[in-house]
N, CA, C and O atoms as a GROMACS GRO file, in nm:
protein
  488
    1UNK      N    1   0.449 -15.470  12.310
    1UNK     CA    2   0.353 -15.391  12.235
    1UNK      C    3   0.269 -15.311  12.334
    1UNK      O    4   0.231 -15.354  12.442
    2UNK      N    5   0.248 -15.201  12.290
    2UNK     CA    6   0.169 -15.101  12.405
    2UNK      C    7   0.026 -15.146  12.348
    2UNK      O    8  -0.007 -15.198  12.242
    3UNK      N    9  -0.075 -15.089  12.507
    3UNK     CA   10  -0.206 -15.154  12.450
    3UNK      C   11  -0.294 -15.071  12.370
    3UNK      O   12  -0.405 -15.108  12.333
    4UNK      N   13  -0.236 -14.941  12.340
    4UNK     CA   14  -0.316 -14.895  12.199
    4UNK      C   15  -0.272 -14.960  12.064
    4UNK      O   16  -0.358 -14.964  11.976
    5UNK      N   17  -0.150 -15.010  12.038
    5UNK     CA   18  -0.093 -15.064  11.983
    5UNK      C   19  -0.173 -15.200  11.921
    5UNK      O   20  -0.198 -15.244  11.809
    6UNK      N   21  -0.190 -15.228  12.024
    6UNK     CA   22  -0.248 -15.375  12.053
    6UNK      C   23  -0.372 -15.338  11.959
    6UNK      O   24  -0.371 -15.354  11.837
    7UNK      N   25  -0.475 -15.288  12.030
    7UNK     CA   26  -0.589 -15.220  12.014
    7UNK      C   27  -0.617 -15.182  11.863
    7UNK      O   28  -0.707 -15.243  11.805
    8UNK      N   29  -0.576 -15.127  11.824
    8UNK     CA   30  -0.580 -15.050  11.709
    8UNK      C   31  -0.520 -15.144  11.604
    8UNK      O   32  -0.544 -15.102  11.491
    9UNK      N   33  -0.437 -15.279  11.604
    9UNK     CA   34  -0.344 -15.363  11.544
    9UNK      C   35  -0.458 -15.452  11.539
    9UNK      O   36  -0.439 -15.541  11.457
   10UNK      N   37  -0.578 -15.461  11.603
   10UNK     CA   38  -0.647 -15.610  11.642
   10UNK      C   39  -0.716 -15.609  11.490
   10UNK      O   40  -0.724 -15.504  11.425
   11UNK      N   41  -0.772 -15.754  11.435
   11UNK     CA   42  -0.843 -15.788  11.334
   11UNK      C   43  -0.855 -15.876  11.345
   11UNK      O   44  -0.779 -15.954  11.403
   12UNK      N   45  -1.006 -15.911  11.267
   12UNK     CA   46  -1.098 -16.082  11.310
   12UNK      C   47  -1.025 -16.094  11.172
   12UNK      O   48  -0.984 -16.006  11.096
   13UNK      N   49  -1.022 -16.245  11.165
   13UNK     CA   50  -0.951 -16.319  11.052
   13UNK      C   51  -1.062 -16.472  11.000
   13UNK      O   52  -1.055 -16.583  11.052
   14UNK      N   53  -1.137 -16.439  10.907
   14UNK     CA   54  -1.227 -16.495  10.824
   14UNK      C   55  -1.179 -16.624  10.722
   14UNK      O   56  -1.240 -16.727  10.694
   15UNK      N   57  -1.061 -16.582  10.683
   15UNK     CA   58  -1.023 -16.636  10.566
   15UNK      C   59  -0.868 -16.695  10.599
   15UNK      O   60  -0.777 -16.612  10.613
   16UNK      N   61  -0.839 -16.842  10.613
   16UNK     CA   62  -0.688 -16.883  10.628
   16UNK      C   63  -0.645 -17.008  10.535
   16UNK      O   64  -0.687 -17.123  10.515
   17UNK      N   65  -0.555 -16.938  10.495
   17UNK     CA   66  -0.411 -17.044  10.447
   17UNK      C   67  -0.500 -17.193  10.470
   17UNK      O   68  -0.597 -17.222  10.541
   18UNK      N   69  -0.399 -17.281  10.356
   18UNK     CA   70  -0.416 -17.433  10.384
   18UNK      C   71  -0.285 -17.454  10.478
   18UNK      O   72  -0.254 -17.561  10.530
   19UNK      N   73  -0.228 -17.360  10.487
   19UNK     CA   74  -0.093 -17.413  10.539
   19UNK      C   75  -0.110 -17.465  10.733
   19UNK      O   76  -0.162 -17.395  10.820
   20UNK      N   77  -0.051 -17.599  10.753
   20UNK     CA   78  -0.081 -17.608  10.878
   20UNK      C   79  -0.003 -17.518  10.992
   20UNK      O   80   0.110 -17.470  10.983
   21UNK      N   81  -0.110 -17.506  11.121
   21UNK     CA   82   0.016 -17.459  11.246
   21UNK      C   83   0.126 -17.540  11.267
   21UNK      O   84   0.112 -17.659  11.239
   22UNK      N   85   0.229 -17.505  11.308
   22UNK     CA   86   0.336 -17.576  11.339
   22UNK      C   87   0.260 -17.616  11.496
   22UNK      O   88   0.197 -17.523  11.545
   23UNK      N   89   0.263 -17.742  11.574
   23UNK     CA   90   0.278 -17.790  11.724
   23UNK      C   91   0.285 -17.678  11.797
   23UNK      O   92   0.199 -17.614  11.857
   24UNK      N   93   0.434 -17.662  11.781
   24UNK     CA   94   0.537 -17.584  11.820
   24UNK      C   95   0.474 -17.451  11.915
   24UNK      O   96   0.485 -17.421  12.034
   25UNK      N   97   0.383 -17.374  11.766
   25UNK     CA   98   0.321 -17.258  11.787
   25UNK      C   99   0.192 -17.233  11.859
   25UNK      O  100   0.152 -17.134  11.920
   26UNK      N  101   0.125 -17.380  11.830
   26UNK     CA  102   0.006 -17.422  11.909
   26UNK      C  103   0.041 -17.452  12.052
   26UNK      O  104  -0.052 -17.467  12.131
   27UNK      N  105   0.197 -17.466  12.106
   27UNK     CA  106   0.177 -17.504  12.238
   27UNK      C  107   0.190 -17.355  12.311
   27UNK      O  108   0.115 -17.302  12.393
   28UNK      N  109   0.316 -17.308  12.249
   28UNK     CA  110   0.331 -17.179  12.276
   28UNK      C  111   0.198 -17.071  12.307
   28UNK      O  112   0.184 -17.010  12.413
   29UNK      N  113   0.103 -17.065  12.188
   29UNK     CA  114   0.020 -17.003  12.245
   29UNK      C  115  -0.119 -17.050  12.361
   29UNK      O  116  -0.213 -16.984  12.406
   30UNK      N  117  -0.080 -17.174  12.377
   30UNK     CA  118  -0.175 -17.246  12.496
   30UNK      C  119  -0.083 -17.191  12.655
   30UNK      O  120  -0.123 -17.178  12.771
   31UNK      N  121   0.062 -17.168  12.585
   31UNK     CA  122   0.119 -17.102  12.741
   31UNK      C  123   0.093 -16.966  12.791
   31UNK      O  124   0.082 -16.918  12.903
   32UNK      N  125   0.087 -16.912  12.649
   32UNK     CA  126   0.108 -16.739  12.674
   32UNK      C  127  -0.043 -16.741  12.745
   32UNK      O  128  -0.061 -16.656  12.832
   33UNK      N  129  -0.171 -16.847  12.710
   33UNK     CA  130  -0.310 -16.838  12.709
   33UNK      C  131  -0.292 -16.864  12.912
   33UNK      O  132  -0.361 -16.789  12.981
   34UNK      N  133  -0.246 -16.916  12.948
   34UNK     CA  134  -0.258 -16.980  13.057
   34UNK      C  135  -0.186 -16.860  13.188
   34UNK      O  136  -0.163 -16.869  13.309
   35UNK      N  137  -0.173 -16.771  13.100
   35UNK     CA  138  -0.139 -16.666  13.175
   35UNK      C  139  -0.218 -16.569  13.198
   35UNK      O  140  -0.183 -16.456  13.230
   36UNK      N  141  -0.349 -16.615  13.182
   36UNK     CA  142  -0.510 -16.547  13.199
   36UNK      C  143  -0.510 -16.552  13.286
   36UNK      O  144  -0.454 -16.643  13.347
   37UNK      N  145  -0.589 -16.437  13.356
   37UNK     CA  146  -0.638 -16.467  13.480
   37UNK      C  147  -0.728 -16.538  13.522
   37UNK      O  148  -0.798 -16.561  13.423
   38UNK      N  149  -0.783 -16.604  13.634
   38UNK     CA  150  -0.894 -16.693  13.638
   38UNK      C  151  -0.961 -16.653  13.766
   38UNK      O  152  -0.877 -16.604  13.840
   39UNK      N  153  -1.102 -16.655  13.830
   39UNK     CA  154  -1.156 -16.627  13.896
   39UNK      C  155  -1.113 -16.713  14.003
   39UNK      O  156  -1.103 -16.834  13.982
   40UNK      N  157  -1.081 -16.656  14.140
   40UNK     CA  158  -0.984 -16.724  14.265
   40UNK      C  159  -0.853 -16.814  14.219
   40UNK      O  160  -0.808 -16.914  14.274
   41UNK      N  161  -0.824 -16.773  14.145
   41UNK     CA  162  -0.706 -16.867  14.080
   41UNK      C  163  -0.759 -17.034  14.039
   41UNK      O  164  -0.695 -17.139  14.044
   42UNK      N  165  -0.859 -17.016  14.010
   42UNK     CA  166  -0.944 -17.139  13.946
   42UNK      C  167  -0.900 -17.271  13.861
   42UNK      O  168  -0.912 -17.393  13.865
   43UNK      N  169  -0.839 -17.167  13.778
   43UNK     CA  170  -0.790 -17.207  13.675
   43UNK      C  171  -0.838 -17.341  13.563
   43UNK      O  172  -0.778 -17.448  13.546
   44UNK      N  173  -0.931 -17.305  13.515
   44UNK     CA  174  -1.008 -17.492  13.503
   44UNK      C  175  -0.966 -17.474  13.367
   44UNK      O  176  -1.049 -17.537  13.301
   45UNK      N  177  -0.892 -17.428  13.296
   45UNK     CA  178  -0.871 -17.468  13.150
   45UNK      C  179  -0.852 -17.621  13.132
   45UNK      O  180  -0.770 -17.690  13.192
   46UNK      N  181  -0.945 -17.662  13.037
   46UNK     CA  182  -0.871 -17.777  12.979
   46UNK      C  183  -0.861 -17.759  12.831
   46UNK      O  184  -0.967 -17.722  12.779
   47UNK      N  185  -0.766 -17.775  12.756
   47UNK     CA  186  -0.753 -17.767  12.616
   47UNK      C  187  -0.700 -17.839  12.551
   47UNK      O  188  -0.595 -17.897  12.580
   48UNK      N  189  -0.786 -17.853  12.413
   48UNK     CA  190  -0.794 -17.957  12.334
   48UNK      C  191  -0.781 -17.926  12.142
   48UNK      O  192  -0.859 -17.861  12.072
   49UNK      N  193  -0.671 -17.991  12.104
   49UNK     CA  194  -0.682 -17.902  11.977
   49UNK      C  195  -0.672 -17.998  11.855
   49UNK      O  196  -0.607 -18.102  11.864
   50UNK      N  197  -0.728 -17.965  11.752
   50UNK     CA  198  -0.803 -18.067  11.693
   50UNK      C  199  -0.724 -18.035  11.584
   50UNK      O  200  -0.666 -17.927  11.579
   51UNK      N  201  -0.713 -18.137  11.476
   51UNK     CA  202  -0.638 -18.117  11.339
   51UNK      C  203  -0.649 -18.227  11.266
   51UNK      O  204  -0.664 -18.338  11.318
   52UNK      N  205  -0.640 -18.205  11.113
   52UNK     CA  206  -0.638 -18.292  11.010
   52UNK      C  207  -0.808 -18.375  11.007
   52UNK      O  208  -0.913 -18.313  11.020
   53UNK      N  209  -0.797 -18.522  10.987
   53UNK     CA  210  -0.935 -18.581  10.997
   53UNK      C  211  -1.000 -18.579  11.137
   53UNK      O  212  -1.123 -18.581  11.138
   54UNK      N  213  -0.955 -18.577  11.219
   54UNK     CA  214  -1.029 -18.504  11.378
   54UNK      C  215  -1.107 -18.389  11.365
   54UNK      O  216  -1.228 -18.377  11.388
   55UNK      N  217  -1.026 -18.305  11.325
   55UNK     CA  218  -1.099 -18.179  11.316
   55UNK      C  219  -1.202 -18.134  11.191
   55UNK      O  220  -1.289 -18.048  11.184
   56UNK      N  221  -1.137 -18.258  11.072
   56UNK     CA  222  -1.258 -18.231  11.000
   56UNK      C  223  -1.425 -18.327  11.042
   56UNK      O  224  -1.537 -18.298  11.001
   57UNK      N  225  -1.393 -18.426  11.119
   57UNK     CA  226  -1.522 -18.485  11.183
   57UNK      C  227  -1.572 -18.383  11.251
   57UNK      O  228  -1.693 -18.365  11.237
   58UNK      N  229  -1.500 -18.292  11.339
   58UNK     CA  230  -1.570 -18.196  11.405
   58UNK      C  231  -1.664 -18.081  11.289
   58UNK      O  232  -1.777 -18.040  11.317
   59UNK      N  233  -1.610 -18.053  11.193
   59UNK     CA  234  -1.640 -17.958  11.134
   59UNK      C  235  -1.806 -18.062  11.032
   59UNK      O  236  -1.892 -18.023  10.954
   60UNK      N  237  -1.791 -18.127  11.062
   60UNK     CA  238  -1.869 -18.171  10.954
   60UNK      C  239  -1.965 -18.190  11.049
   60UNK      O  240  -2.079 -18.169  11.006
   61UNK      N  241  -1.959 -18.225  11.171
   61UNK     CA  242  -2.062 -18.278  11.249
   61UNK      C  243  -2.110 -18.150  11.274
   61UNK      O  244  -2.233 -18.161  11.272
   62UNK      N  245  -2.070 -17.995  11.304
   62UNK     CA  246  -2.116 -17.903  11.318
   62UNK      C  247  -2.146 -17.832  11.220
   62UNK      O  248  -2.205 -17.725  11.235
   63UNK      N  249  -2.122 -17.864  11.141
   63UNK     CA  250  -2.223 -17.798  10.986
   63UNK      C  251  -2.359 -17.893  11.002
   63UNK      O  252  -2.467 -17.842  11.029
   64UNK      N  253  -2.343 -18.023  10.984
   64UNK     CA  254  -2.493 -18.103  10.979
   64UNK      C  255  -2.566 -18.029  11.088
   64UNK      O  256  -2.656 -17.957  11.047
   65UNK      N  257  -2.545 -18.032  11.234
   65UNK     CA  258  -2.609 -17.949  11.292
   65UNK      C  259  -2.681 -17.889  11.239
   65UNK      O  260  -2.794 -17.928  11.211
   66UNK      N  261  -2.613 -17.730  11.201
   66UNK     CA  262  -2.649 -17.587  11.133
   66UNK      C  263  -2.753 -17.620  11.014
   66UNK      O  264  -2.853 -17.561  10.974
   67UNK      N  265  -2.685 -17.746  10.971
   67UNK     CA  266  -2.813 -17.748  10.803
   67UNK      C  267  -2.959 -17.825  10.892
   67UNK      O  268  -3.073 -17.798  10.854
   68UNK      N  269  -2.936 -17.913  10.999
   68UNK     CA  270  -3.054 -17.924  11.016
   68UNK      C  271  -3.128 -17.835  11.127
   68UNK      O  272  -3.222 -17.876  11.196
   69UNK      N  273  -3.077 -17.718  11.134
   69UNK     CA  274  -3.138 -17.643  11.203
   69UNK      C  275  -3.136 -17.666  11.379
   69UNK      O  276  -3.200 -17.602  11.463
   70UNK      N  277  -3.058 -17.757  11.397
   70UNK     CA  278  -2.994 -17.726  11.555
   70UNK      C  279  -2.923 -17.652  11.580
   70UNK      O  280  -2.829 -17.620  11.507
   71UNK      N  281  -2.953 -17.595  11.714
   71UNK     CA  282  -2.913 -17.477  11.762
   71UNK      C  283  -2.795 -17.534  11.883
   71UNK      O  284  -2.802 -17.624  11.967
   72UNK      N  285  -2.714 -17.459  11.854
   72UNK     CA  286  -2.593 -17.456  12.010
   72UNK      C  287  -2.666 -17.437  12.096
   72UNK      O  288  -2.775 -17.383  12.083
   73UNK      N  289  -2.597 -17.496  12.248
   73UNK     CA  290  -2.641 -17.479  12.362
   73UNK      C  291  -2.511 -17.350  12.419
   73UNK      O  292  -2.395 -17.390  12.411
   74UNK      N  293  -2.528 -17.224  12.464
   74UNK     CA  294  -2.397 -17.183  12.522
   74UNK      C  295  -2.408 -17.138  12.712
   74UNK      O  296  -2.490 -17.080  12.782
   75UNK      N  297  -2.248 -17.216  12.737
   75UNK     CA  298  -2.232 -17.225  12.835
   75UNK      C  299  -2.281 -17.096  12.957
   75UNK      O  300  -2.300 -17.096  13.079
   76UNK      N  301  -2.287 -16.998  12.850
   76UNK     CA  302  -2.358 -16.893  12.888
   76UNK      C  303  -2.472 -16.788  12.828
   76UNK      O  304  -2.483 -16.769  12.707
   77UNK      N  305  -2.566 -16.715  12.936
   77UNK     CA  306  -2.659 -16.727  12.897
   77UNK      C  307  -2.674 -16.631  12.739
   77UNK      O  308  -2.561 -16.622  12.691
   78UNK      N  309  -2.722 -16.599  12.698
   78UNK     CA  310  -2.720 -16.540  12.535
   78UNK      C  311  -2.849 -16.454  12.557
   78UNK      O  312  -2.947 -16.493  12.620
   79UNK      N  313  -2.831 -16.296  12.479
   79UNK     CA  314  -2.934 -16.248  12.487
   79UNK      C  315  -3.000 -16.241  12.346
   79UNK      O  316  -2.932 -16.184  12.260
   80UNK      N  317  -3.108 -16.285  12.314
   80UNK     CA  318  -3.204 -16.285  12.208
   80UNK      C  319  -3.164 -16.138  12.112
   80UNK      O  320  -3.112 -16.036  12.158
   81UNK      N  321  -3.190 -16.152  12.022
   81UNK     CA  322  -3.145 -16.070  11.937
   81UNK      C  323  -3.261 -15.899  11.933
   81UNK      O  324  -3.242 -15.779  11.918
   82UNK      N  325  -3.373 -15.990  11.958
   82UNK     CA  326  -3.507 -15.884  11.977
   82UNK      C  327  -3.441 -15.823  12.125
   82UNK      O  328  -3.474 -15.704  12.131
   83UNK      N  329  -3.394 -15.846  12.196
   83UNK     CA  330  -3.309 -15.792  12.322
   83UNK      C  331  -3.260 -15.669  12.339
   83UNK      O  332  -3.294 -15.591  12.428
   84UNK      N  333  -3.152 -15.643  12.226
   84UNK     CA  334  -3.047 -15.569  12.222
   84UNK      C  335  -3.123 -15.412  12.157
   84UNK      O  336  -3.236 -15.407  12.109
   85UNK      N  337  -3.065 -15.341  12.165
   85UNK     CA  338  -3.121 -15.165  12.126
   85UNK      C  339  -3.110 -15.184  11.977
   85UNK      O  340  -3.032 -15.250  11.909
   86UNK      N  341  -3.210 -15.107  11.947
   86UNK     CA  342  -3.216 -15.109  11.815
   86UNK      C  343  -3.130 -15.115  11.717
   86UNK      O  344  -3.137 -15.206  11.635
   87UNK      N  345  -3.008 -14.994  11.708
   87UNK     CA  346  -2.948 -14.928  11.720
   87UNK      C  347  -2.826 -15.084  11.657
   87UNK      O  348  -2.791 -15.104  11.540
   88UNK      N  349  -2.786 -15.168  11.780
   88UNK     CA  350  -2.727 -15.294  11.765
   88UNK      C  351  -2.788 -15.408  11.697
   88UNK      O  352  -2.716 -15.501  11.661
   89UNK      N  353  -2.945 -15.410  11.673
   89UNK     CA  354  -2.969 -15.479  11.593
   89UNK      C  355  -2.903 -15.486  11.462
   89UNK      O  356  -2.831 -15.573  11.412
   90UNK      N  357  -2.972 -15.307  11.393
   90UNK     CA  358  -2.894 -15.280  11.300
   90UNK      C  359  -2.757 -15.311  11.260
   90UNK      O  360  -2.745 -15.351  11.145
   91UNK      N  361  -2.658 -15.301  11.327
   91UNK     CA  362  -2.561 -15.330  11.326
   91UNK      C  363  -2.541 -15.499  11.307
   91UNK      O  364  -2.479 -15.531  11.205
   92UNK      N  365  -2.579 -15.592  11.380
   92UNK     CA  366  -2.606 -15.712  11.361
   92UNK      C  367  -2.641 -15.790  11.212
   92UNK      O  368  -2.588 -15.881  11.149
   93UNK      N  369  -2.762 -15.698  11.192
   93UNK     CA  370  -2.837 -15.734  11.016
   93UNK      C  371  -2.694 -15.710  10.939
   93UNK      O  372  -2.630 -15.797  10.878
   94UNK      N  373  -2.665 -15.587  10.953
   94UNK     CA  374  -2.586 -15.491  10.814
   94UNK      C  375  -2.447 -15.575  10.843
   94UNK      O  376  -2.361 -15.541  10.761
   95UNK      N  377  -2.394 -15.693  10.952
   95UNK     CA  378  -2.308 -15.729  10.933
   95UNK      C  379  -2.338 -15.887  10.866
   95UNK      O  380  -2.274 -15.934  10.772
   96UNK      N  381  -2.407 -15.929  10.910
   96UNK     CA  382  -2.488 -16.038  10.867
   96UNK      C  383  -2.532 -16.064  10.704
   96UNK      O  384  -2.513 -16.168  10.641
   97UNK      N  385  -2.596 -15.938  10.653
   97UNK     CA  386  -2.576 -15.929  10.495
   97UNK      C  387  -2.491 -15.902  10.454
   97UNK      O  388  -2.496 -15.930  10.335
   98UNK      N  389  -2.372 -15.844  10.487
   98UNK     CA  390  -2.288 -15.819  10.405
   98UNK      C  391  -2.183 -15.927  10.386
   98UNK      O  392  -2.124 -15.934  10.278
   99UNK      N  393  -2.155 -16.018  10.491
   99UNK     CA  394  -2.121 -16.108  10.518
   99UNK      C  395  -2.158 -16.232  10.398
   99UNK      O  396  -2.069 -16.292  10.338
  100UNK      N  397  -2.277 -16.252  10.380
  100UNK     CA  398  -2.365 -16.373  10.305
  100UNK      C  399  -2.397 -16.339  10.180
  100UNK      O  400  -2.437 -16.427  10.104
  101UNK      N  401  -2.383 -16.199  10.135
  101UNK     CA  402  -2.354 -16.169   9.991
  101UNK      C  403  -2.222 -16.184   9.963
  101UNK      O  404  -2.196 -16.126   9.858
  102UNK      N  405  -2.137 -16.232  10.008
  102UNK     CA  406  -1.998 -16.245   9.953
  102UNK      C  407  -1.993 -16.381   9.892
  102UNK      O  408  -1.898 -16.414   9.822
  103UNK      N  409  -2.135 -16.496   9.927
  103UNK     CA  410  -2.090 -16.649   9.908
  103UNK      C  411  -2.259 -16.643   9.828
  103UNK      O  412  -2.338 -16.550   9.811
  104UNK      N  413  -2.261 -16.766   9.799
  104UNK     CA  414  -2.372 -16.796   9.705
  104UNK      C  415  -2.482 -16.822   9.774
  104UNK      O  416  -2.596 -16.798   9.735
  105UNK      N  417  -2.443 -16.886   9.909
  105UNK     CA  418  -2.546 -16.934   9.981
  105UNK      C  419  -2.464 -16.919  10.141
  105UNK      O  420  -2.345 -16.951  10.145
  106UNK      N  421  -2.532 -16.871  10.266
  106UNK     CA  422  -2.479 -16.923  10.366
  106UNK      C  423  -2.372 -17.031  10.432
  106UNK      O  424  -2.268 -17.022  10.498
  107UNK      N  425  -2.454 -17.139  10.378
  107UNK     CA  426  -2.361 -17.276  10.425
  107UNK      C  427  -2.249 -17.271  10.363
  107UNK      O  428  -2.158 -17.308  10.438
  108UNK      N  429  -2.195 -17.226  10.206
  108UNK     CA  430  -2.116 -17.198  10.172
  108UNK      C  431  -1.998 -17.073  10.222
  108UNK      O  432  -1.882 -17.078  10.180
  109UNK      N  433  -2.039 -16.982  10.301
  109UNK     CA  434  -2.014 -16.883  10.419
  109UNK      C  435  -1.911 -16.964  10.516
  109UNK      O  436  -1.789 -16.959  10.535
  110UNK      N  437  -2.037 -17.055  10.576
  110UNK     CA  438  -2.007 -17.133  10.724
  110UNK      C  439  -1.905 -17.213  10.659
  110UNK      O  440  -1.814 -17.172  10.731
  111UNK      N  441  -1.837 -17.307  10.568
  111UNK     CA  442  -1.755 -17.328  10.572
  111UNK      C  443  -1.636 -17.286  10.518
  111UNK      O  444  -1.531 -17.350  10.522
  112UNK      N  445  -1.656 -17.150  10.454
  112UNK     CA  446  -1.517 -17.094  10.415
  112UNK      C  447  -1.466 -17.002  10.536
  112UNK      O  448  -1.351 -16.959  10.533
  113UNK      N  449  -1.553 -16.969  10.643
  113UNK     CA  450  -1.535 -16.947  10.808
  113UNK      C  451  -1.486 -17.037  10.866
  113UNK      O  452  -1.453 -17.003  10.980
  114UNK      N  453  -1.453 -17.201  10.826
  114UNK     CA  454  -1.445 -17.239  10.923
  114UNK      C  455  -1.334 -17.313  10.832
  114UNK      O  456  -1.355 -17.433  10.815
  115UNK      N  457  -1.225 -17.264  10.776
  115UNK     CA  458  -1.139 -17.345  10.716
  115UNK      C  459  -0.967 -17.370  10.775
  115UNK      O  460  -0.869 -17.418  10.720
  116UNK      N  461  -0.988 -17.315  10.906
  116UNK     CA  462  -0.847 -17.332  10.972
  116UNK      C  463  -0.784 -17.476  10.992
  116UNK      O  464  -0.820 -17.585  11.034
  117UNK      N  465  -0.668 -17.417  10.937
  117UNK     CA  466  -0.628 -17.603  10.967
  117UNK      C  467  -0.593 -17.666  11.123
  117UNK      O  468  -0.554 -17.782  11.140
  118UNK      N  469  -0.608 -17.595  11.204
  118UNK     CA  470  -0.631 -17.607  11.308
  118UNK      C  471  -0.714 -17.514  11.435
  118UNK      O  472  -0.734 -17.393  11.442
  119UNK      N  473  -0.763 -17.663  11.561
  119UNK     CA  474  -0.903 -17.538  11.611
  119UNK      C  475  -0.866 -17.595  11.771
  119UNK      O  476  -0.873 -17.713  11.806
  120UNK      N  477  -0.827 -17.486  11.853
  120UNK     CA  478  -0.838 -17.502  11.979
  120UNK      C  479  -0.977 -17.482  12.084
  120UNK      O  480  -1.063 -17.396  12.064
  121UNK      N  481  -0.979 -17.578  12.197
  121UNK     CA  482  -1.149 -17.623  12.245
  121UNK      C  483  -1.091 -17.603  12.366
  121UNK      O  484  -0.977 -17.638  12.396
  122UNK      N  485  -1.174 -17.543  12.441
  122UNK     CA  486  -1.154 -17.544  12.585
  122UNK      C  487  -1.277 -17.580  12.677
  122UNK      O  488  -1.264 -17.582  12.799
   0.00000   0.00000   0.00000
């Protein structure tokens, strides 16, 4: 695939199938993944992929989070939202509402976002 191809082909995917990944496809793309580059040839991937009642403990433990108002820690640093140019705020809000008018309530959002039957962790 050429990389306008690529480019122009790309789309975030919100909404998936009950149907599970095959293994198969999950290892495959942990190989094609490992063909990243890494800073000095580093390479520190470790990956971990979660499914069925595993992954729904994960999902549940990270919704309780969210409902009680804990916040992620991320491995890197994050810029505050008051941060960014105006300009991207906007953009931020207008994706943000449009997003949460599609469900009744947020939390109801967060888990129809998070309905893959499988979730790779690195």
């Amino acid at each position: 695939m050429e990389l306008q191809d690529a480019i122009n082909q790309r789309h975030s995917i919100r909404q998936f199938t009950d149907k599970p990944v095959e293994k198969k496809m999950i290892t495959k793309i942990v190989e094609l993944a490992q063909r990243a580059p890494s800073w000095v040839n580093s390479q520190p991937w470790q990956v971990y992929c979660a499914m069925g009642d595993t992954l729904q403990e994960i999902k549940n433990a990270y919704r309780d989070q969210d409902i009680a108002g804990n916040q992620g820690d991320s491995d890197l640093p994050v810029m505050s939202r008051e941060d960014w140019a105006p300009q991207t705020q906007d953009n931020m809000k207008q994706w943000r509402h449009g997003i949460v008018h599609h469900f009744a309530n947020f939390d109801e959002a967060h888990e129809k976002m998070t309905n893959a039957s499988s979730t790779l962790y690195d």
